[in-house]
C-alpha positions in Angstrom: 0.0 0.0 0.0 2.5 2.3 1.0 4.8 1.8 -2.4 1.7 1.9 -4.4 0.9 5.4 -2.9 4.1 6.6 -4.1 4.3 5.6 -7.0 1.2 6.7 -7.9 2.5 10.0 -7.2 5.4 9.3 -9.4 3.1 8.8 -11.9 1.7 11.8 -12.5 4.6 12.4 -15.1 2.9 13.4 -18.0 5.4 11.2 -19.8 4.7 8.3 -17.8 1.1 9.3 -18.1 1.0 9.7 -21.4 1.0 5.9 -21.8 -2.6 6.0 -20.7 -4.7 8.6 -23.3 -7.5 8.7 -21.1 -5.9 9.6 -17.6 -3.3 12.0 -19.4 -6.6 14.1 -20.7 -7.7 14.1 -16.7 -4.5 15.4 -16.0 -4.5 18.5 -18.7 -8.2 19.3 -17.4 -6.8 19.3 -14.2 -3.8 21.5 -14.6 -5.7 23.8 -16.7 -8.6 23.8 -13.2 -5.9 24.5 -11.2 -4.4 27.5 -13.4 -7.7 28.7 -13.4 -8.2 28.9 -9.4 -4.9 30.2 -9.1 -6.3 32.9 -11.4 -10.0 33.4 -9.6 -8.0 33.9 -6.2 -5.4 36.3 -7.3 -8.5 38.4 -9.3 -10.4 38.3 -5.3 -13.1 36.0 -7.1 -14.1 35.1 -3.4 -17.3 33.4 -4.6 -16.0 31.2 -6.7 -13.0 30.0 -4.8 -15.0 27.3 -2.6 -16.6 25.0 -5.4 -13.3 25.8 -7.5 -10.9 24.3 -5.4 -13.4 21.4 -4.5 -13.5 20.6 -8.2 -9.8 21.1 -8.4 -8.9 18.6 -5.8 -11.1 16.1 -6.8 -9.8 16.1 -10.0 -6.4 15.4 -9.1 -7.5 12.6 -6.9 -9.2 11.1 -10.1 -5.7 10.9 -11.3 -3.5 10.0 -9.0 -6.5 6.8 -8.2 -6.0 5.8 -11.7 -2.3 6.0 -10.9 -3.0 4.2 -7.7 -4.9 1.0 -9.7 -2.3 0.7 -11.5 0.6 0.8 -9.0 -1.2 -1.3 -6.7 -1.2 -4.2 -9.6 2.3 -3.7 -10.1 3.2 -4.0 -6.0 2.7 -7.1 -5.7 4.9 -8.1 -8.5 7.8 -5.5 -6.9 7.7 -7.2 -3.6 7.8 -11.0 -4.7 10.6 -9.6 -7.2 12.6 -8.0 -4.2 12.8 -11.2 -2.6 14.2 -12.9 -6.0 16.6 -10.1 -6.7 18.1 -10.5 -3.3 18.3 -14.3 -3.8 20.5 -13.4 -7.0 22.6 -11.1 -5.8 23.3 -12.5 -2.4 24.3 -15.6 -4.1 28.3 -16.5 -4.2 29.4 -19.6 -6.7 31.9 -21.8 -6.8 34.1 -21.0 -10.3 36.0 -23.8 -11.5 39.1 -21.9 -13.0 41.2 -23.6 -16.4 43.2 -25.1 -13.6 41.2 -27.2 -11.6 40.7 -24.9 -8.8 37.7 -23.5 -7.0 37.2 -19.9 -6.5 34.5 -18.2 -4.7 32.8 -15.4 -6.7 29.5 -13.3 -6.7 27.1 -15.1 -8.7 26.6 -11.7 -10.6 29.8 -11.7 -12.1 29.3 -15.2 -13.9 29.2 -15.6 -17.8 27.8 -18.0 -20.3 30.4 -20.9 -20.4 31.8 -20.7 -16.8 31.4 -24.2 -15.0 30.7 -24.0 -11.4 30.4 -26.7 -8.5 27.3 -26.8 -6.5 27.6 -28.9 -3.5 24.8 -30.3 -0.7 23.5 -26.7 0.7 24.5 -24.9 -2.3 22.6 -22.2 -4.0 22.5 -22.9 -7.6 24.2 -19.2 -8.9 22.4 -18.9 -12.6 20.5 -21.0 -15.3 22.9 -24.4 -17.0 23.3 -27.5 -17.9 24.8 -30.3 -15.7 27.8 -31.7 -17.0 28.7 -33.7 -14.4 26.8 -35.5 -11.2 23.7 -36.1 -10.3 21.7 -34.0 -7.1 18.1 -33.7 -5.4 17.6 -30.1 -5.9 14.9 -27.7 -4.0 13.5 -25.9 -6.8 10.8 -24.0 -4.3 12.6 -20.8 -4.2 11.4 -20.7 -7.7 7.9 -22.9 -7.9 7.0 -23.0 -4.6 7.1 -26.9 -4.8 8.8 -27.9 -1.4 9.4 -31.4 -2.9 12.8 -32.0 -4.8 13.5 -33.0 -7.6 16.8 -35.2 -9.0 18.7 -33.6 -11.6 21.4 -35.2 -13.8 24.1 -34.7 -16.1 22.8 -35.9 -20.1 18.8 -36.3 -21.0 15.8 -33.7 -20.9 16.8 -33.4 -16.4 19.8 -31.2 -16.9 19.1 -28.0 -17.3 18.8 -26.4 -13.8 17.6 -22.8 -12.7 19.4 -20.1 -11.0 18.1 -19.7 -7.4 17.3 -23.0 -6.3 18.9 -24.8 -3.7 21.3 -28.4 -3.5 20.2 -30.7 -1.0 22.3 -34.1 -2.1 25.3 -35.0 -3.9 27.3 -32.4 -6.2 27.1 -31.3 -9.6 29.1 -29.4 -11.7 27.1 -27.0 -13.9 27.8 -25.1 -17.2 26.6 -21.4 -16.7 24.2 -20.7 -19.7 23.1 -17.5 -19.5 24.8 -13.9 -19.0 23.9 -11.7 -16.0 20.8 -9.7 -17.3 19.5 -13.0 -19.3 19.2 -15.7 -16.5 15.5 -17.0 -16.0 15.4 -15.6 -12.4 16.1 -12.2 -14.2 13.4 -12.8 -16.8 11.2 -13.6 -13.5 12.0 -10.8 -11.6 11.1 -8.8 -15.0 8.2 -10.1 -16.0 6.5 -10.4 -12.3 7.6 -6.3 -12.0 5.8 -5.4 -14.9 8.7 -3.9 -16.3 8.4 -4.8 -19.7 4.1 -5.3 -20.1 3.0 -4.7 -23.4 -0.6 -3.9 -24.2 -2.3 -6.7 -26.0 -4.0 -6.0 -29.3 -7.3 -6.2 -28.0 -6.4 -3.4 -25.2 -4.9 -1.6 -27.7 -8.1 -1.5 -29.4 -9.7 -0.5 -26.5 -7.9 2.2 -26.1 -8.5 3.1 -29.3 -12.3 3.2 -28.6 -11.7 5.1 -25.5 -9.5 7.7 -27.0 -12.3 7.8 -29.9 -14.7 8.7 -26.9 -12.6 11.3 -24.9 -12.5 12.8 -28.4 -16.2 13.3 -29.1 -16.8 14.3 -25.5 -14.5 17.3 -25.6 -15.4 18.3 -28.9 -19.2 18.1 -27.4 -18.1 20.2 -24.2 -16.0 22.6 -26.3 -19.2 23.8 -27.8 -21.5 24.2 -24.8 -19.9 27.4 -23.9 -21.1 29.1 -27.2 -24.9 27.4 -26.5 -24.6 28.5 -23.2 -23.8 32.4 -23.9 -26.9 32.6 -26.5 -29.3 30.7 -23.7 -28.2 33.3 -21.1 -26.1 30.7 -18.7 -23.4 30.9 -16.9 -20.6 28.3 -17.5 -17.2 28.2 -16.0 -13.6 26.8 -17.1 -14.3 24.0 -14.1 -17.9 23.2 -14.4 -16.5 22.3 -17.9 -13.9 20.7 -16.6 -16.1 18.3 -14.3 -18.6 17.6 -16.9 -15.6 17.0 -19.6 -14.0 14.3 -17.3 -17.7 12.8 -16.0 -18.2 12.4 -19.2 -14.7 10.3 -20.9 -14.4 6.8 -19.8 -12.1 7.9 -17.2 -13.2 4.8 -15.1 -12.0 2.0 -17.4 -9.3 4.3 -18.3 -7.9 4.1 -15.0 -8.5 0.8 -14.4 -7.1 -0.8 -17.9 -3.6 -1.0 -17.2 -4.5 -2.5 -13.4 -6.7 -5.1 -15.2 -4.1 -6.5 -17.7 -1.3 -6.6 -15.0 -3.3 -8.2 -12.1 -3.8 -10.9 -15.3 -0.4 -11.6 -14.9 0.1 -11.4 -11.6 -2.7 -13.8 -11.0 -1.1 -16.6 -13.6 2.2 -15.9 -11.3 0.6 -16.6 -7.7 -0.3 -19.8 -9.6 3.4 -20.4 -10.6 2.8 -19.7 -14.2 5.1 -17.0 -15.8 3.8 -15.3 -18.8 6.2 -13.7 -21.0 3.8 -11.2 -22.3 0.1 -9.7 -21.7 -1.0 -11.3 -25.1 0.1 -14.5 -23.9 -2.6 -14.3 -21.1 -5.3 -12.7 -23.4 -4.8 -15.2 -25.9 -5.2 -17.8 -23.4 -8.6 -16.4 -22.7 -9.7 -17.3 -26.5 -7.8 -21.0 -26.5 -10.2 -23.2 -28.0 -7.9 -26.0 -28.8 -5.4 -27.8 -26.3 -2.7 -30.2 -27.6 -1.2 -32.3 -24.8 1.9 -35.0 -24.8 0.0 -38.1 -23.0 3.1 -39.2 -21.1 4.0 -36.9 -17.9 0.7 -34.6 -18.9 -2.2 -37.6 -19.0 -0.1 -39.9 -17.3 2.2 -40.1 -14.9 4.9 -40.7 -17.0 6.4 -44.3 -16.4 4.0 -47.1 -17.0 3.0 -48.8 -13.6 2.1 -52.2 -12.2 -1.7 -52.2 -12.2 -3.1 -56.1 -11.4 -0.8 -59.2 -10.5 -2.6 -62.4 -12.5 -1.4 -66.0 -11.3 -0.9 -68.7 -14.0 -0.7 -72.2 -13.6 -2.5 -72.8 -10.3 -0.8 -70.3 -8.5 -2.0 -68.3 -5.4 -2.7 -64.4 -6.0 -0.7 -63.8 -2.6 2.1 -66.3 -3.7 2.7 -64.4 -7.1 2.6 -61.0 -5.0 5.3 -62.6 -3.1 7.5 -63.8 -5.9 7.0 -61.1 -8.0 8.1 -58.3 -4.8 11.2 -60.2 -4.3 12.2 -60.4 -8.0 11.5 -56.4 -7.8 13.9 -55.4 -4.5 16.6 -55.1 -6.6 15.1 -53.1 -9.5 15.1 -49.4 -9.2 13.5 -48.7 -12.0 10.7 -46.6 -12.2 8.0 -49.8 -13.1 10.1 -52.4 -10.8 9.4 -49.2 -7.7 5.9 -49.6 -9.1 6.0 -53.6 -8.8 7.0 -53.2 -4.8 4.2 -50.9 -4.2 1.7 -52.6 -5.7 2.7 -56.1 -3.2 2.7 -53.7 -0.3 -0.5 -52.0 -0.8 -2.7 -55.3 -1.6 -0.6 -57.7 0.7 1.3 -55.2 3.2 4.2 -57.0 2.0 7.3 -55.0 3.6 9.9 -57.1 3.8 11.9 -59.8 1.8 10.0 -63.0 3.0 13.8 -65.4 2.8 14.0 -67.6 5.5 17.5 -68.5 6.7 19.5 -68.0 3.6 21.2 -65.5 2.8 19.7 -63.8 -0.5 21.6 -62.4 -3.5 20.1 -59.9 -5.8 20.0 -59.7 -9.8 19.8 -56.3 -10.4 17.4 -54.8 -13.7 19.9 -54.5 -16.7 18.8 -54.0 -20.0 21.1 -56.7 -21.4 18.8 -59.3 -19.7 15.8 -57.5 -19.7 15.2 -59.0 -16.4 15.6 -58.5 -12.7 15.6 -61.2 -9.4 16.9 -63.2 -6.3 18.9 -65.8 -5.8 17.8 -67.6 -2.4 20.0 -71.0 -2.0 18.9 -73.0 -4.9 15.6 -70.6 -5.6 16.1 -68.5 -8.6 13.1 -66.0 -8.8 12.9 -64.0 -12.3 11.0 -61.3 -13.5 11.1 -59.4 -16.9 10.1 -59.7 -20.5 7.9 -62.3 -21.7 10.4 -63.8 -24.1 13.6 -63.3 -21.8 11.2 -65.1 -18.7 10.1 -67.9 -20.4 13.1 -68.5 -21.9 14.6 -68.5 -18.4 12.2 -71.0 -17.2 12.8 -73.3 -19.9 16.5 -73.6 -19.3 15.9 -74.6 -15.9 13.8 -77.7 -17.6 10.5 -75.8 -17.2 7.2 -75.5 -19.2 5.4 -72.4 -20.0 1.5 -72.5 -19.4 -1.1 -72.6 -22.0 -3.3 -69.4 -21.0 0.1 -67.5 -20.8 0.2 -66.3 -24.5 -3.8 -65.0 -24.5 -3.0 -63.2 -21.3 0.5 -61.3 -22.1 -1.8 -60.7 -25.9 -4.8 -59.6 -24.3 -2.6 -57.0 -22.1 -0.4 -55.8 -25.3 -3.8 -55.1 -27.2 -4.8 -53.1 -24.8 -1.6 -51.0 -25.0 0.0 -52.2 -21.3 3.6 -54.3 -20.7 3.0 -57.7 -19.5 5.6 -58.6 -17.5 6.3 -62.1 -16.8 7.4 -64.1 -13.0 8.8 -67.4 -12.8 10.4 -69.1 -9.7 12.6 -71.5 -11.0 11.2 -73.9 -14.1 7.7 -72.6 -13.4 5.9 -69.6 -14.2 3.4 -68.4 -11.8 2.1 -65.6 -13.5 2.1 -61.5 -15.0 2.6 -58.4 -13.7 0.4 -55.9 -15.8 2.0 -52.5 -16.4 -0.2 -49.4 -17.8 0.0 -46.1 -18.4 -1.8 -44.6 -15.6 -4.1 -41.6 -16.0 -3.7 -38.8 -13.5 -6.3 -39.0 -10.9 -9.1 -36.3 -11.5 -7.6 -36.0 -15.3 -11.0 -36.9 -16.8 -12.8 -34.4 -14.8 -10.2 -31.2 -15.4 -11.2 -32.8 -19.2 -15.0 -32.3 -18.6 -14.3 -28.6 -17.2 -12.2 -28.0 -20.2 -15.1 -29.1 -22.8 -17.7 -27.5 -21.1 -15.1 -24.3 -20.9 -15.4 -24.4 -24.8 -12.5 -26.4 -25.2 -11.5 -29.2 -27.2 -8.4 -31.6 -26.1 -6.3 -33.4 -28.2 -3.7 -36.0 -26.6 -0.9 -36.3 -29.1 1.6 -39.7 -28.3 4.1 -41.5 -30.1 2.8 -44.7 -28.8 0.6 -46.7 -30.9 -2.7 -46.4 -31.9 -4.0 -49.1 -29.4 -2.3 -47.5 -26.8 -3.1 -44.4 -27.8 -7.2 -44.8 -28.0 -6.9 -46.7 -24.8 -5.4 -43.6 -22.3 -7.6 -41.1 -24.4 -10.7 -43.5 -24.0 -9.7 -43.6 -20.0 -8.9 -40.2 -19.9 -11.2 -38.2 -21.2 -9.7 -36.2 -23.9 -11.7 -35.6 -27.3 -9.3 -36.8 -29.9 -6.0 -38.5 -30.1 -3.4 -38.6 -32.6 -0.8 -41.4 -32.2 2.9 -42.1 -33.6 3.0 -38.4 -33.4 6.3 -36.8 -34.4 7.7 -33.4 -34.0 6.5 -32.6 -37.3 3.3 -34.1 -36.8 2.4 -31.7 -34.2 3.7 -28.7 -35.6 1.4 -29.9 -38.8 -1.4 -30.5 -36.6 -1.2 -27.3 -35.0 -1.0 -25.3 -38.1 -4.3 -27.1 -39.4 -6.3 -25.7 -36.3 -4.9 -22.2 -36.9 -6.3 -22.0 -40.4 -9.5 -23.3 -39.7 -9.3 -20.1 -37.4 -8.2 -21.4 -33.8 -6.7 -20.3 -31.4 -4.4 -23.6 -30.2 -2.6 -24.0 -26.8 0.1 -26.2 -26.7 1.6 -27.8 -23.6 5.2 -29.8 -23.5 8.9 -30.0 -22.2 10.8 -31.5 -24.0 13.2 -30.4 -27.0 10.9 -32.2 -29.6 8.1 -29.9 -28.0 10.0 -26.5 -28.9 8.6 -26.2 -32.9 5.5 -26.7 -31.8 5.5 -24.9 -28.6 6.9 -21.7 -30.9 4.0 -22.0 -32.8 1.1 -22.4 -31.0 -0.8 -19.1 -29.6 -0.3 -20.3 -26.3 3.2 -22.5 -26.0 3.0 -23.3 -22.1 6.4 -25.1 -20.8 6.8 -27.4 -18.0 10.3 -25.8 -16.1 11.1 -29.3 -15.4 12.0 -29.8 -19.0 14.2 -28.6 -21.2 15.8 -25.3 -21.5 14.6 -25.3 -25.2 11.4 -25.7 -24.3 11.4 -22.9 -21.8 12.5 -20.8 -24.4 10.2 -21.6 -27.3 7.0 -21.3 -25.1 5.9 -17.8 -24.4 4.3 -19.2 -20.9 6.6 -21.2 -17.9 4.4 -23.5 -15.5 6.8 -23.3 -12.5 5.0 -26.2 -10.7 5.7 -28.6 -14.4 1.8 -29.4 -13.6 0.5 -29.9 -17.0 -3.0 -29.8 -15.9 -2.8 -26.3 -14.7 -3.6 -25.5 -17.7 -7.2 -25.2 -17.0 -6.3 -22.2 -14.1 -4.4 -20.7 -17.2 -7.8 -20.8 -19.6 -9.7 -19.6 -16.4 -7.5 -16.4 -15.9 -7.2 -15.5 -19.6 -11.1 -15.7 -19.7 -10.9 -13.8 -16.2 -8.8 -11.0 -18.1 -11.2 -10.5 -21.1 -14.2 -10.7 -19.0 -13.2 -7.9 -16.4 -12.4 -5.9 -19.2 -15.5 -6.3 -20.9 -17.5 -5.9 -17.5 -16.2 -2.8 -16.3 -15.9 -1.3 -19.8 -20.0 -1.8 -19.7 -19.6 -0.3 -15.9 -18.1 2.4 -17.1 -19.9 3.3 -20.4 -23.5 3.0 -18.2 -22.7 5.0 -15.2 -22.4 8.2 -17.7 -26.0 8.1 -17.6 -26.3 9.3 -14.1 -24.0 11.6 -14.5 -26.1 13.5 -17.7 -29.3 13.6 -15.2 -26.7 15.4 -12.3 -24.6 17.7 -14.3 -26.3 18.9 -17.8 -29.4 20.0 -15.7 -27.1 21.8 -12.7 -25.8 23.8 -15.7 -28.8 24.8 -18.0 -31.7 24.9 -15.3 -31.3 28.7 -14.3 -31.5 29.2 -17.9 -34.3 26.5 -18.9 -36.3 25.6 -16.0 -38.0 23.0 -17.7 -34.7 21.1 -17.4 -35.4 20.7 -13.3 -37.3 17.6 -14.7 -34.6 15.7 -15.7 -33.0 16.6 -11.9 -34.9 13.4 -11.1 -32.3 12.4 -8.1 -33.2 15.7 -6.3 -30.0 17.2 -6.0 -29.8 19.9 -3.7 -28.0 23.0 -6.0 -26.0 23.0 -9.3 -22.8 23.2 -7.2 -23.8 20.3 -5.4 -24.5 17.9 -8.3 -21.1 19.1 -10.3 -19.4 18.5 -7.4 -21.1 15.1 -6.1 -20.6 13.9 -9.8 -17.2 14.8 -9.8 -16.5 12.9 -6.2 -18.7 9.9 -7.6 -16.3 9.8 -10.7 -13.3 9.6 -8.2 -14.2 7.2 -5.4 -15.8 4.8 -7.8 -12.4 3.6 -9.4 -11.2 2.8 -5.8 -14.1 1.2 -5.2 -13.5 -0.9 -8.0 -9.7 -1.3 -7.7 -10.3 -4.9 -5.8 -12.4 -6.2 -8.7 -9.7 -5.5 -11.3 -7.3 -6.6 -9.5 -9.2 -10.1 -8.2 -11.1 -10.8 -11.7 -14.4 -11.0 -12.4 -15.6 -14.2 -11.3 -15.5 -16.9 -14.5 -18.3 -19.8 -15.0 -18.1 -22.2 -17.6 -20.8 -21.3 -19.1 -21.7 -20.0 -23.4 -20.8 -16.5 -24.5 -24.4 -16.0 -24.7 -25.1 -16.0 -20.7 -21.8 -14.0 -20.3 -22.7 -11.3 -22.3 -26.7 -11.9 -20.7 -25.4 -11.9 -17.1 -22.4 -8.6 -18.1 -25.2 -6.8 -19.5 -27.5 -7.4 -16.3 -25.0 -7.0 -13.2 -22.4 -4.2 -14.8 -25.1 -2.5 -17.1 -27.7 -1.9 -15.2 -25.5 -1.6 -12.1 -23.6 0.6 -13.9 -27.0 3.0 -14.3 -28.4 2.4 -10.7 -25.1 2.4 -8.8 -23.9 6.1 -10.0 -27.7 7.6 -9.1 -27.4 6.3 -5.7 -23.5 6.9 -4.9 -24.1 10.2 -6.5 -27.6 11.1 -4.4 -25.4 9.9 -1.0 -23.0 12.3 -1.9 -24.6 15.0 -2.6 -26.5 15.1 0.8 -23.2 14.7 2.8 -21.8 18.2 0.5 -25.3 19.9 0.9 -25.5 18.9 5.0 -22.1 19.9 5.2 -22.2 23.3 3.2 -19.6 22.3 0.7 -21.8 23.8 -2.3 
């Protein structure tokens, strides 16, 4: 509150202010008020001084609120920024020199190409690549996530970001960015404000309003000459108030506040915009592409259902299959461990006296195991199983080869166990669909949206997850080309397409799209193609992205209606308080009763000042989106902020004036 009070007095600029056409009128009106009091009182124009300087002050409170909107949107971008900037600069690295050795220097002075070591409890000190080592990393500094994550030299997990912290290991990282280009300085830039352009369709706004500000003074310019032939009395700031009643200086002020607060909302949702369009375009997405693995899924195919062959007991194969899967760390062995241990509480290896010795997962063998004595437990492909089994003198079981089928047909990895010559059965691996994916889908469609999982699985694969999902089309064996095609299609059929990814085969098509949203998790190309950054890497966030672009373009649209309807009012308090001496028959139009002609300028002009700070919290918080058609919008926009914005300005404006008439301000 307190910097947003200042700067709104920094401001009033004129070449600050000149950014905003509207506001930058309501500053020349009031300059040229103020000239004129300065003018009255040094003439002894005692009479006039009173409702002068009233007018005069309220005026420049019109601005500097307009200034205050907008610096209030901007604050809490400055203060979250603040805490970044100190992160950076705070920040000392370790520099490997051409010589081997470490020496400590401020992360600021680091360039593009410099290696660094970052140890357990190290800051990382700018944006690269690991080359070396692999580290848990604390990336909430930056997303807010408090869980870590493991980063490693090689792949789509090297690229780290500067600001987040080391909590394991070491790694040795490869500075990619100069000081002034880091991702943390693009952050600290983009949640400032700093560099906000207006989006086209607030520049045509703009246009409309300047449009407006331009009839109304040419109107009020002339009203002096009608008012001299009708025998009444106008001054420079009765003018003045009805000139600046009259503009759209309520959505004027509150424009620039409206697209900001946009962004700031995507960033208290860990989403980074790199521009205002970005956010507006979001608001008229009407296509979503998403990668199914990591967006749909969760990203490595898990064990789903253990199915005994052979005679076997469910428990027994739960048993076999969790000791074969101790010494896999894979991702779907994890999976096979969790599975036992959730349906059987299984929770320790079950081997007796002797002493056991593990077969770890290689990809030579395709298999993993223990050895207990003369018990050889295996588990891994079909063919490397069974083949297993049969050089220990075994026999594989007829309903085998439709089970391991029926599970490939349906786009899962059957997974076979034997214990010695016999096999007791398959582990089924699946994709696994996000939980509450298929309902985020169902908000998405009835938002207006239509998903489209793209996959380079195959197509049986492929319609199963979108069939289990949710999503409303599917395109499978996809390749990079394939999407940027795909993309282009919806564009000239006159879409607006989204696209969400993270990895380097994502960049082309994450360029193209009108909305390219990039996990942070991925890769630095991906980061840099997209012109959004999910912070969180939650690809289903995408729906509070939608939500907020629609929020943007909605409380846009409502409050330009506010604005445009409350004028009404103002006609009924000011045109009569300046024409009635002269045409009494105008007193019928004072329908709100307004107590003189000073009164109802001046209670207009009040009105026309407190109502932007009254409205400050809505721009800033959004109007509040439903997923409902464009029809009920506009239905329920036309209702709440038209007539409310008719009603709302007689009533403020009636309170008003019986405060300044009871008080003997006019």
């Amino acid at each position: 509150m307190v910097r947003a009070c200042l700067d709104a007095l920094r401001k009033l600029d004129p070449r600050a202010l000149i950014r905003n056409p509207v506001i930058f009128v309501v500053e020349v009106t009031s300059l040229l008020s103020s000239a004129v009091l300065v003018h009255d009182f040094s003439r002894g124009y005692r009479g006039l001084i009173p409702f002068e300087f009233q007018v005069v002050v309220w005026l420049w409170f019109t601005v500097i609120f307009a200034n205050f909107a907008e610096a209030m949107a901007e604050g809490r971008g400055k203060a979250q920024a603040d805490t970044l900037r100190r992160t950076r600069t705070e920040t000392q690295a370790k520099k490997l020199a051409e010589d081997g050795q470490l020496q400590k220097v401020p992360a600021t002075s680091l360039r593009r190409g410099d290696t660094v070591l970052c140890e357990a409890g190290d800051i990382i000190p700018g944006d690269g690549e690991i080359v070396e080592g692999v580290a848990a990393v604390n990336e909430a500094a930056i997303t807010g996530e408090s869980a870590p994550v493991i980063r490693e030299a090689g792949g789509d997990r090297s690229a780290v970001t500067g600001g987040t912290l080391v909590i394991s290991d070491s790694i040795k990282v490869q500075i990619s960015a100069n000081p002034g280009e880091t991702f943390l300085d693009r952050m600290i830039a983009l949640v400032e404000g700093a560099q906000r352009r207006k989006t086209p369709n607030e520049i045509a706004l703009t246009i409309l309003l300047v449009g407006l500000t331009i009839v109304f003074l040419l109107a009020v310019a002339t009203l002096p000459s009608f008012a001299r032939y009708a025998g009444a009395g106008t001054t420079v700031p009765m003018l003045v108030a009805l000139f600046v009643c009259l503009i759209p200086t309520t959505i004027g002020g509150l424009l620039s506040a409206i697209g900001i607060a946009g962004m700031d909302r995507l960033v208290q949702h860990n989403v980074l915009a790199m521009s205002g369009r970005a956010v507006e375009a979001a608001g008229d997405v009407d296509t979503l592409l998403l990668d199914k693995t990591g967006t749909i899924t969760l990203g490595n195919r898990m064990a789903s259902e253990f199915i005994p062959v052979g005679g076997v007991a469910l428990e027994l194969l739960a048993e076999t299959a969790h000791l074969a899967s101790l010494a896999d760390e894979t991702p779907e062995g994890r999976s096979v461990v969790t599975l036992a241990k959730r349906q059987f509480g299984l929770r320790a290896p079950q081997t007796g006296q002797e002493q056991p010795k593990f077969v770890a997962f290689s990809a030579h063998t395709r298999m993993s195991g223990v050895d207990l004595g003369s018990r050889n437990i295996r588990k891994g492909a079909a063919e490397q199983v069974i083949e297993f089994a049969r050089q220990l003198g075994g026999a594989v079981p007829p309903e085998l080869a439709p089970i391991t089928d029926a599970i490939a047909r349906e786009g899962g990895t059957p997974l076979v166990v034997a214990d010695g010559p016999r096999i007791v059965g398959v582990i089924h691996l699946k994709d696994v669909v996000k939980e509450g994916i298929r309902e985020r889908f169902a908000r998405l469609r009835a938002m207006g949206l239509r998903t489209v999982m793209i996959t380079g699985d195959n197509p049986l694969t492929a319609q199963a997850i979108a069939r289990e999902s949710g999503v409303d089309d599917f395109v499978a064996e996809a390749t990079p080309e394939t999407k940027l095609k795909l993309i282009r299609q919806e564009q000239a059929k006159g879409r607006m397409v989204a696209m969400i990814g993270d990895g380097t085969n994502d960049a082309p098509a994450l360029a193209q799209a009108d909305v390219g949203i990039a996990m942070n998790a991925g890769t630095q190309a991906a980061r840099e193609a997209g012109n959004m950054v999910d912070l969180d890497s939650n690809p289903t966030k995408v729906m509070e992205v939608v939500e907020i672009g629609k929020q943007l373009l909605m409380t846009r649209g409502a409050l330009t209606t506010f604005s445009i309807a409350n004028d009404i009012a103002k006609y009924f308090a000011i045109i009569p308080a300046m024409f009635m001496a002269a045409y009494p028959e105008l007193s019928a139009l004072n329908v709100m009763g307004l107590a003189t002609p000073e009164s109802a300028i001046l209670s207009a002009v009040i009105f026309n000042a407190l109502i932007i700070v009254l409205l400050i919290p809505l721009s800033l918080r959004g109007v509040e989106y439903r997923p409902v058609g464009a029809a009920r919008i506009l239905a329920r926009n036309l209702l709440v902020y038209g007539l409310g914005g008719i009603v709302v300005p007689f009533i403020g404006i009636k309170l008003i004036d019986l405060v300044v008439a009871g008080l003997g301000w006019a």
